[in-house]
C-alpha positions as CSV (number, residue, x, y, z in Angstrom):
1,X,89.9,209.8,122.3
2,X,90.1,207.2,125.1
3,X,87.9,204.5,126.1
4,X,85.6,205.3,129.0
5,X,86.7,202.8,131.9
6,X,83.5,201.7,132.2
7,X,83.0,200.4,128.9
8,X,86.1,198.5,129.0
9,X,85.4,197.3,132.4
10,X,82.0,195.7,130.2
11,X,83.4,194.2,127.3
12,X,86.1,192.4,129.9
13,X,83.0,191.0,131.8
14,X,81.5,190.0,128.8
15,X,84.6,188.4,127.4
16,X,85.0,186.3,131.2
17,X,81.3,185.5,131.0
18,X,81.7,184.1,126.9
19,X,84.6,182.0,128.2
20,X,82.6,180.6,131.0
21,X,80.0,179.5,129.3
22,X,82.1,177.6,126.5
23,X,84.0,176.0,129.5
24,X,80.8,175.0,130.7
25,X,79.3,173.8,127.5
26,X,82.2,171.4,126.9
27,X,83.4,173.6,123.2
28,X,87.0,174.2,123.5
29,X,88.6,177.9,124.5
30,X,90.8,179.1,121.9
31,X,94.2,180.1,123.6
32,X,97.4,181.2,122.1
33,X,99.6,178.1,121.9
34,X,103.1,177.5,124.3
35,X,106.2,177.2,123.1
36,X,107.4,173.8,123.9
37,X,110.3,173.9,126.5
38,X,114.0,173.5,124.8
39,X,115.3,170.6,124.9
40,X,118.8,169.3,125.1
41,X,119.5,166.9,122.0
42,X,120.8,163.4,123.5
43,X,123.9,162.4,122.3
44,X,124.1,159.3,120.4
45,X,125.0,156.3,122.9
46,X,129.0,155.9,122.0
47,X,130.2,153.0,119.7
48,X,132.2,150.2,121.7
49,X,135.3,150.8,120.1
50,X,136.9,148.0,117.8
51,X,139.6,146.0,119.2
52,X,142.5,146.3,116.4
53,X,143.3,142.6,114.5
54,X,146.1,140.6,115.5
55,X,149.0,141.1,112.6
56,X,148.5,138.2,110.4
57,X,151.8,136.7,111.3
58,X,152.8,135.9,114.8
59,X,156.1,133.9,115.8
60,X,155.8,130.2,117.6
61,X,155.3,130.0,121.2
62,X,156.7,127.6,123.1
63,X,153.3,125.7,123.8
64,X,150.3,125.8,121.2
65,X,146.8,124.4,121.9
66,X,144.6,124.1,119.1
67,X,140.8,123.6,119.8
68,X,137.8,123.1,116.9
69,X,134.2,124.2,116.8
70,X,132.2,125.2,119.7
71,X,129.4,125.1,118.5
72,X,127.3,126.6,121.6
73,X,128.5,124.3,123.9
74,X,129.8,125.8,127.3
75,X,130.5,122.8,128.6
76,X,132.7,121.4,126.0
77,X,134.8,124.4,125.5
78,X,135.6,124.4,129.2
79,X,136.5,120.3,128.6
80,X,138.9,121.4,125.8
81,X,140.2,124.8,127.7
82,X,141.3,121.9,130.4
83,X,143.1,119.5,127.8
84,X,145.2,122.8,127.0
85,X,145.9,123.0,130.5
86,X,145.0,126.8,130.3
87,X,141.9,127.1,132.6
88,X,140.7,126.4,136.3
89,X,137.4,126.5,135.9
90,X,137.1,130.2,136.8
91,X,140.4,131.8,135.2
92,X,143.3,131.6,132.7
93,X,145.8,129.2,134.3
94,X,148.0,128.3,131.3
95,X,150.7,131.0,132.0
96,X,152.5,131.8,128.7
97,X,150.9,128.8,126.5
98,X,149.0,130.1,123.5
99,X,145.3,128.5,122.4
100,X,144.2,129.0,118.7
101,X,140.5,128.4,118.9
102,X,139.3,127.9,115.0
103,X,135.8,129.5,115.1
104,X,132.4,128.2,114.9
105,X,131.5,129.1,118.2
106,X,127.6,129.8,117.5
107,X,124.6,127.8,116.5
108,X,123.6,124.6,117.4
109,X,124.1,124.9,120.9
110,X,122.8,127.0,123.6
111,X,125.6,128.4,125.5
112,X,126.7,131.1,123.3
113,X,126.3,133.9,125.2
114,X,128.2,133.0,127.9
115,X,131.3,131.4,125.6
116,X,131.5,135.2,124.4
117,X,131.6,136.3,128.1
118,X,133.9,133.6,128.5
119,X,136.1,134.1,125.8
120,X,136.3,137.8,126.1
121,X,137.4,137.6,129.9
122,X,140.1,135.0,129.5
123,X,141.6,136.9,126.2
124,X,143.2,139.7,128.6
125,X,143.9,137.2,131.8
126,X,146.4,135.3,128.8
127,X,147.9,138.3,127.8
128,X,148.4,139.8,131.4
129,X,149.7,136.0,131.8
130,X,152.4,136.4,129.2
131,X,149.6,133.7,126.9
132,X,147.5,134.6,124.1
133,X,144.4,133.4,123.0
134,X,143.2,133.5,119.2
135,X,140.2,133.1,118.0
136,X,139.3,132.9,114.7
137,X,136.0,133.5,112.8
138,X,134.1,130.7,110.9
139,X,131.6,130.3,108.6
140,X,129.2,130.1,111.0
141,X,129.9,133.6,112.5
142,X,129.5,134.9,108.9
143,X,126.2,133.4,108.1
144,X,124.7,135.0,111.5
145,X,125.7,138.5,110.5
146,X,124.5,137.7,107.3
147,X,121.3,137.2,108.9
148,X,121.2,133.1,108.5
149,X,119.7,131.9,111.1
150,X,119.2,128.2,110.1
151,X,120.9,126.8,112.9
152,X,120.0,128.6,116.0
153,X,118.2,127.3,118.8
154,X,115.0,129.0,120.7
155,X,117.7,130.1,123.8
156,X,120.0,131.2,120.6
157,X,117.6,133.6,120.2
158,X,116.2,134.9,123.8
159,X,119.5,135.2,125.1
160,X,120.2,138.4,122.9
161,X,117.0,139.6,123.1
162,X,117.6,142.6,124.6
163,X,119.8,144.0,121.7
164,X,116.2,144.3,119.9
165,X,116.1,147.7,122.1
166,X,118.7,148.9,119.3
167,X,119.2,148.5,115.6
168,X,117.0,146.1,113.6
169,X,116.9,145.2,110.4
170,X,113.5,145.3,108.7
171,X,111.5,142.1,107.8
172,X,112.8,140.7,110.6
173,X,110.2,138.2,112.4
174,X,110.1,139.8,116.0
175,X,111.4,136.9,118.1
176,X,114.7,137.2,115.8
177,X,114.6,141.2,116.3
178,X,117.7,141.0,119.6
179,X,119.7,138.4,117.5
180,X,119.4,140.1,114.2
181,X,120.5,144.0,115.9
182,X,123.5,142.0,117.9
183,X,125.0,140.0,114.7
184,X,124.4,142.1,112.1
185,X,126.9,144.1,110.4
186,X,128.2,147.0,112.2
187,X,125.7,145.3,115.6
188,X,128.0,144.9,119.1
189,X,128.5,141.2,118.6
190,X,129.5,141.8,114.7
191,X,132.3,144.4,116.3
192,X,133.7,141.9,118.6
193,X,134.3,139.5,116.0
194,X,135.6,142.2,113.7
195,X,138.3,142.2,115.8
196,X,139.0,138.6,115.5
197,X,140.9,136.7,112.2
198,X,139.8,135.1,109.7
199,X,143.3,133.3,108.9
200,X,146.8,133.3,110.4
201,X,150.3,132.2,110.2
202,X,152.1,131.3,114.0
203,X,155.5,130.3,113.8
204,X,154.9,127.8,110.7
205,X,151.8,126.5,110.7
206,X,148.3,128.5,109.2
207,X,145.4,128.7,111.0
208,X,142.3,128.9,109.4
209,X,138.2,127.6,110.0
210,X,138.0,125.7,106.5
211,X,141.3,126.0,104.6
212,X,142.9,128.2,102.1
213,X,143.0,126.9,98.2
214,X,145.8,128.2,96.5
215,X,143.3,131.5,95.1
216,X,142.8,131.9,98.5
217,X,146.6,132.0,99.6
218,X,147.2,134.1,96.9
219,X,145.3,136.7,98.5
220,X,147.3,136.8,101.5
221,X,146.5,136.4,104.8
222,X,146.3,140.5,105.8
223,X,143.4,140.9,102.8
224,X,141.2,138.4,104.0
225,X,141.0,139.2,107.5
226,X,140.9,143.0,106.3
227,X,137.8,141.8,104.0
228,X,136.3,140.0,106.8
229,X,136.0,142.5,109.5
230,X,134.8,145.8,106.4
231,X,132.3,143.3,105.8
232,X,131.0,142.7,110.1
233,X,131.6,146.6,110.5
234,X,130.3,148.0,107.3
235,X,127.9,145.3,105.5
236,X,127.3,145.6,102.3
237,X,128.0,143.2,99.4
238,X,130.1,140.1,100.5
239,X,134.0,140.6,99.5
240,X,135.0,137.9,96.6
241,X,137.1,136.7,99.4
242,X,134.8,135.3,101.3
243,X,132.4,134.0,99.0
244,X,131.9,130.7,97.4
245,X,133.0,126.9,98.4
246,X,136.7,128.5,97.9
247,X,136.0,130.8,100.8
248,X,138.4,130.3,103.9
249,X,135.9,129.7,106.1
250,X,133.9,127.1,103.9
251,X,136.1,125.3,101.8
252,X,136.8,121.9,102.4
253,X,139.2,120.4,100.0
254,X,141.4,119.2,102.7
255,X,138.9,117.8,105.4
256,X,138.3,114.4,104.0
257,X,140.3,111.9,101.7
258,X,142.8,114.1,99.9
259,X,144.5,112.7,96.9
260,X,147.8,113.5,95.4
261,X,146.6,116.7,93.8
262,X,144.9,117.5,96.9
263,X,148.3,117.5,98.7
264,X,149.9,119.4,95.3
265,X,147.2,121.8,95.6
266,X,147.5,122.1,99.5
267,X,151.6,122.4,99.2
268,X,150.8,125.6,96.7
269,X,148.9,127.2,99.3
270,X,151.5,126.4,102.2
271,X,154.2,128.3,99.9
272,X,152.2,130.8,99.1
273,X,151.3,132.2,103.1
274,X,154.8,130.9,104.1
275,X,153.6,128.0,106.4
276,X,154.4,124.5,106.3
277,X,151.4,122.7,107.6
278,X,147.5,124.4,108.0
279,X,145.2,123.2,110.9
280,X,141.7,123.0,110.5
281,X,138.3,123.1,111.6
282,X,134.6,122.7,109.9
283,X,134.3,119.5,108.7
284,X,133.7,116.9,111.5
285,X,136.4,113.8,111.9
286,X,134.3,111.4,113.3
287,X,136.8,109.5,114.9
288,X,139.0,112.4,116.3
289,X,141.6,114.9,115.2
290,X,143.3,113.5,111.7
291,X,146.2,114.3,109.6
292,X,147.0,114.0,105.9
293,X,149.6,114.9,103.2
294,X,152.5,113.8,105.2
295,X,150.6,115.8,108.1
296,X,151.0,118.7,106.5
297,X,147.3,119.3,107.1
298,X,145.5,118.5,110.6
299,X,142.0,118.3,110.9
300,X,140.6,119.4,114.1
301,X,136.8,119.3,114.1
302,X,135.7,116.5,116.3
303,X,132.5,117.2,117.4
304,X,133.4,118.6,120.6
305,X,129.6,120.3,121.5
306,X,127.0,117.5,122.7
307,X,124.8,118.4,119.3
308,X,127.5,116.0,117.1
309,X,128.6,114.0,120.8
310,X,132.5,113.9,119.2
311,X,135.5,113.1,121.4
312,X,136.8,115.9,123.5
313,X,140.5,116.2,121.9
314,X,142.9,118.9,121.1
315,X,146.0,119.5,118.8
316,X,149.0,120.0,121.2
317,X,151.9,122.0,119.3
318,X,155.3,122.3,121.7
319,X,158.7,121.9,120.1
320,X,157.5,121.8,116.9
321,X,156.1,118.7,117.6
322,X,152.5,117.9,117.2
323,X,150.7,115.7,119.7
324,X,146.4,115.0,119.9
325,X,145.6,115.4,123.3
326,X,142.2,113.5,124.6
């Protein structure tokens, strides 16, 4: 039987008037919730891809300039781009030279984000030029994507601030938050360098940060820059490789006095990649760029950046001859 209209016309005053006065008396009105509106997921911002590495072995240009660490220092780096005859001040002017830069370009100094900019810009102008430009990790590269942060200055750190937007690692103290996302394994400044080696062989003559012991060597030059740039794209436990005072970037066995089974153990190495003679960076010559073993090792760390106040010199290779240029 249906519902008189008048008694339904009541009960829907009542139920307007019982809303009313819960509005009134500040006790919530029960409603039937809304669906939330769909939303679009967002895609994930796109990974930069990886440049590939250089093959380990490249044949001699005509002109080689070899420059040591960086260490944050803008202005020396453009001092020693100049010795090399390879840069205006604004652009890549060297033509078809070549520059082997031996890594260490962070900590110590300020200036490291614009040597990146830097560096990144003039690598295509070289090629486009018919140069190159190498750049090779060092220890120093390693120990920020390992999160060692020892040696950076307060700018070291506010100048990548912004990366802390991204990626962090926990138990990171927040001022260190940008640095930590940009170095870290697998972070945008750890893919740049992934893309740079660790060691390599041009014409006759290895180029490495610390130096290669004959363990090292044995390895070969394609492992250890494969085991360098798993480890800035991937993390994870440090390779063997890279590990320990025999480490390419850290060992030193051929940056001071070297004795006669210094050179024995240097000349094993040389055989074993191929090369002739190894240049050098890491360990400071305070006096400028040295040479030992019958120069079949140069050391090339002066103490270009203003934090060691070294002599700005480079190793000139042209004609297979080998020349410091100051």
């Amino acid at each position: 039987m249906a519902e008189p209209r008048s008694s339904i016309a009541r009960r829907v005053t009542a139920s307007a008037v019982l809303l009313a006065l819960a509005a009134c008396s500040g006790e919530p009105v029960t409603r039937e919730p809304e669906a939330p509106p769909r939303r679009a997921a967002a895609p994930p911002a796109p990974e930069v891809p990886v440049a590939d590495l250089p093959p380990p072995s490249l044949p001699a240009p005509a002109i080689l300039c070899a420059i040591g660490d960086v260490h944050g220092d803008l202005e020396a780096l453009h001092a020693a781009l100049r010795l090399c005859e390879v840069f205006d001040g604004a652009r890549w002017s060297g033509g078809e030279r070549w520059v082997v830069q031996v890594g260490d370009l962070l900590d110590r100094g300020d200036d490291e984000d614009e040597i990146l900019a830097l560096l990144e810009r003039l690598g295509p102008e070289a090629e486009a030029a018919g140069g190159r430009l190498v750049v090779l990790n060092g220890n120093h590269e390693l120990m920020n994507a390992q999160g060692d942060f020892r040696y950076v200055t307060p700018e070291g750190f506010s100048d990548f601030g912004s990366y802390a937007a991204g990626r962090t690692p926990r138990g990171v103290p927040r001022g260190e938050a940008g640095r930590a996302a940009a170095f870290a394994p697998g972070g945008p400044i750890a893919r740049r360098f992934a893309a740079h080696p660790t060691a390599i062989r041009i014409g006759d003559t290895v180029f490495v940060h610390g130096g290669l012991s004959p363990a090292a060597a044995e390895l070969g030059l394609a492992r250890i820059n494969r085991d360098m740039r798993g480890y800035l794209l991937e993390g994870g436990p440090l390779p063997g490789s890279l590990a320990g005072e025999e480490s390419p970037v850290w060992h030193r066995g051929f940056a001071m006095e070297v004795d006669e089974a210094g050179c024995a153990a240097l000349g094993e190495a040389l055989a074993r990649v191929g090369a002739r003679r190894m240049v050098v960076g890491h360990t400071v010559q305070e006096h400028g760029i040295t040479s030992a073993c019958d120069e079949r090792v140069w050391r090339i760390d002066v103490g270009l950046s203003r934090y060691y106040g070294g002599p700005r010199e480079v190793l000139v290779i042209e004609g297979g001859a080998f020349s410091v240029r100051r």
